[in-house]
C-alpha positions in Angstrom: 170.5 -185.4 152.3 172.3 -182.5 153.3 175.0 -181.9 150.6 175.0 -179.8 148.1 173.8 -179.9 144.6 174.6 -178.0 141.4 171.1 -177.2 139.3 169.6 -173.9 138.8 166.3 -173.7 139.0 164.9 -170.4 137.2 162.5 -168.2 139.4 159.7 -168.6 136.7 160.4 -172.5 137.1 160.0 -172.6 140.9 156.6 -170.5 140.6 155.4 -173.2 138.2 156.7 -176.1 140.0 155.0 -174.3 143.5 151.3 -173.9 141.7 151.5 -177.5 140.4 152.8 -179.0 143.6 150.1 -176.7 145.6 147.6 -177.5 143.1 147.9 -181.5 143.2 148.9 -181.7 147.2 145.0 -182.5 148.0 144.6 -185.4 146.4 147.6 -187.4 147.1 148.4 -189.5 150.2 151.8 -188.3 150.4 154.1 -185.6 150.3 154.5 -184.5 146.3 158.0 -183.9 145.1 159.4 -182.5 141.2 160.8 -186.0 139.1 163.8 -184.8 136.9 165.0 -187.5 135.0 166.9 -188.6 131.9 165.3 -191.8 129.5 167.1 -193.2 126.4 165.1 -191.6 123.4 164.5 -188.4 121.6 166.2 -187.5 118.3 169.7 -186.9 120.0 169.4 -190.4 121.9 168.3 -188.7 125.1 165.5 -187.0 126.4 164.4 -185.3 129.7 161.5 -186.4 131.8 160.1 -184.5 134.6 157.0 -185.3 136.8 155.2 -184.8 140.2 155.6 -187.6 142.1 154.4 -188.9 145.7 157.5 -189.7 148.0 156.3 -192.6 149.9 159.5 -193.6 150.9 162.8 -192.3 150.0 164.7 -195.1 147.7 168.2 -195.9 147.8 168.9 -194.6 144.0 167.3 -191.3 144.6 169.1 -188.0 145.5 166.1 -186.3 147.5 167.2 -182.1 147.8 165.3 -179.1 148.2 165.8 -175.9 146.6 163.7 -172.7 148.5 161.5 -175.4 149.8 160.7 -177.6 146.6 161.1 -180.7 146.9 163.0 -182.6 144.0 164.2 -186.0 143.2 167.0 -187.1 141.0 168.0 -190.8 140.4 172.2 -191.5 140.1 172.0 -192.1 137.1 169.9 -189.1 135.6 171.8 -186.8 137.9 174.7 -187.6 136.0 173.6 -186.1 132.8 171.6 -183.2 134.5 174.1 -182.1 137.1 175.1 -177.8 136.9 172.0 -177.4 134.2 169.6 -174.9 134.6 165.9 -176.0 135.0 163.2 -173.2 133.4 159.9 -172.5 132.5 158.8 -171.6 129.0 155.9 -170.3 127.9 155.3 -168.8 124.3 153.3 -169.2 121.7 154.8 -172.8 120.0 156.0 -174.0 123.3 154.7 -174.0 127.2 156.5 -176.5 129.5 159.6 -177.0 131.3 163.0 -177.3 129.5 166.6 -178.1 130.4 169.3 -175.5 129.1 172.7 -174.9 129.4 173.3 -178.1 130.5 177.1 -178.5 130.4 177.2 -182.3 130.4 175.3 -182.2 126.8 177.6 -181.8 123.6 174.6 -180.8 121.4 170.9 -180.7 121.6 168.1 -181.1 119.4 166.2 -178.1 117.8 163.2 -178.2 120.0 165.1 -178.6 123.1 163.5 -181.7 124.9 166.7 -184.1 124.1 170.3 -183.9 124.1 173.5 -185.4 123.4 176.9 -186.5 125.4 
């Protein structure tokens, strides 16, 4: 798709995302792309999931964009409740992983940052 879409993507988060996707390319049949997606769940009734996945085919739900070459792939729905937030890397001491923030579709979040509410 060629239009435009609103999520930041932090440079510390596109390093990450380019040493896991380099990392895994070998052993997959396909071309690997990032998963961002929203599930029910979490201790403000949603959480974030986010995962490497093959893109065999393009599906009808997904909204398939690249941002300085990384592939990512967003379903309607999730992109709903993701779109204009900022996609980052943390790494510290009592937390390494990627995390959501300032996501302006969320009204409040949970303390550890991996679930939100609308």
């Amino acid at each position: 798709m060629n239009e435009q879409y609103d999520l930041k993507v932090t440079s510390v988060a596109k390093e990450k995302i380019k040493e896991y996707l380099d990392s895994a390319k070998d052993d997959c049949e396909f071309p690997l792309g990032f998963r961002l997606a929203v599930a029910g769940g979490g201790c403000s009734g949603f959480r974030y999931e986010m995962a490497l996945e093959e893109m065999e085919s393009e599906r009808d739900i997904d909204y398939n964009f690249e941002i300085e070459g990384i592939p990512f792939l967003v379903d309607m729905m999730s992109w709903n409740y993701i779109e204009g937030a900022t996609l980052d890397f943390n790494d510290s001491l009592l937390q390494s992983g990627f995390v959501i923030k300032d996501n302006p579709n969320a009204s409040s979040t949970c303390g550890c940052g991996e679930s939100f509410s609308i």
